[in-house]
C-alpha atoms as one frame of an Amber mdcrd trajectory, in Angstrom:
protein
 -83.320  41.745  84.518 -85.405  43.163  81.503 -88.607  42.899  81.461 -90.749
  44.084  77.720 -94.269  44.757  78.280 -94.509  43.155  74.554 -92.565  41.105
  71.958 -91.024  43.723  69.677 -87.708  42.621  67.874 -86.360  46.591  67.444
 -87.159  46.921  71.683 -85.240  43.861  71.979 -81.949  44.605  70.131 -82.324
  47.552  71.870 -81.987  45.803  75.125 -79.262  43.467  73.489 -77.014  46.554
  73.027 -77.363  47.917  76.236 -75.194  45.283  77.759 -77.667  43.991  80.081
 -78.546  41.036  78.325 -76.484  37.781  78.866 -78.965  35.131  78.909 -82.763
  35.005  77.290 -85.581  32.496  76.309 -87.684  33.364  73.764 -89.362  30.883
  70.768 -88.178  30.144  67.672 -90.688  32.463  65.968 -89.705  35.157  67.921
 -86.076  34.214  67.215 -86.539  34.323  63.220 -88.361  38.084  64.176 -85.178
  38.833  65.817 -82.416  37.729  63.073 -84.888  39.581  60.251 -84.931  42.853
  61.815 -83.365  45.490  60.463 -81.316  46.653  63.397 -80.280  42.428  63.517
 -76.049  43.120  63.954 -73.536  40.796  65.655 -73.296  41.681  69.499 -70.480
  42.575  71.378 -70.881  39.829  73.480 -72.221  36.493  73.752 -76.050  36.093
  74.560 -77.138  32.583  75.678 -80.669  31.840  74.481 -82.965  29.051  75.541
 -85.539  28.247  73.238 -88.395  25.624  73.380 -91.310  24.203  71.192 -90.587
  23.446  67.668 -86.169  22.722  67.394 -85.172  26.138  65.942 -84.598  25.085
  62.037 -80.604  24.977  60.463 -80.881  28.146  58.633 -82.254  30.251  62.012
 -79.147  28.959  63.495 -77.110  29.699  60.778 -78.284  33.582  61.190 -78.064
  33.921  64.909 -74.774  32.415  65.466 -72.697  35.064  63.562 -75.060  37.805
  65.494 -73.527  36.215  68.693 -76.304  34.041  70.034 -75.379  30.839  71.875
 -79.092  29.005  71.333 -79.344  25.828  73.201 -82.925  23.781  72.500 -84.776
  23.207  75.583 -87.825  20.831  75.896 -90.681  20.989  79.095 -94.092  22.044
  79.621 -93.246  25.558  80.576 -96.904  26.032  82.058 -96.107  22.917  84.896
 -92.403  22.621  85.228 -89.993  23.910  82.737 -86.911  21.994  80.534 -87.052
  18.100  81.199 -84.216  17.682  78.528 -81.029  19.852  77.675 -79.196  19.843
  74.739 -75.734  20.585  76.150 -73.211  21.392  73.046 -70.247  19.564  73.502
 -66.769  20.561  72.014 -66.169  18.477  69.328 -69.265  19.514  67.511 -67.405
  23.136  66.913 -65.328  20.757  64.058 -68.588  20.140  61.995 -69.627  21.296
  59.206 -72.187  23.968  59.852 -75.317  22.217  58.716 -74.792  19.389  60.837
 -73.873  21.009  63.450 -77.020  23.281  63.305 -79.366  19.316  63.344 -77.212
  18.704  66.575 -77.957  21.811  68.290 -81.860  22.025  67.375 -81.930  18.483
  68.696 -84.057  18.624  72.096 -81.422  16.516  74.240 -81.551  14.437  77.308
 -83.255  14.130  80.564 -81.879  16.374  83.472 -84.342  14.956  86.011
């Protein structure tokens, strides 16, 4: 696990390149502070990110999937129980055309409850 005692985009590509990450949540703001950062370069790995809130727009998308992210929108009141709905990416959407298939993946799912 890594824990940052703050949100700072150069600490977390740090992080990023170090290996240790697989898997993070963060929001789409700090998600657009993460693609604009200088040190922003395509891992060498996947990273799975959850993010919540507003859907992540088609151009964020656009900059974080060559970078290596995996972002998958998640929707729940974090402060009671967490994700309520899941947008799982299914298979066939890897055939679409890139914006649509960044409106699919910023959509915030279905129930998993």
């Amino acid at each position: 696990h890594v824990c940052l005692r703050k949100i700072d985009a150069g600490d977390i590509w740090t992080a990023l390149h170090g290996g240790a990450v697989t898997h993070f949540s963060a929001a789409p703001t700090v998600l657009t502070m993460i693609a604009e950062h200088p040190a922003a370069q395509p891992l060498p790995h996947p990273v799975h990110v959850d993010t919540g809130g507003p859907p992540p727009s088609p151009a964020l998308l656009a900059r974080l999937t060559p970078l290596g992210f995996d972002v998958t929108h998640l929707y729940g009141l974090t402060e009671t129980y967490g994700p309520v709905a899941v947008n799982v990416w299914q298979p066939e959407w890897d055939e679409l055309a890139p914006e649509e298939a960044a409106k699919l993946r910023a959509r915030q799912g279905v129930g998993n409850i």
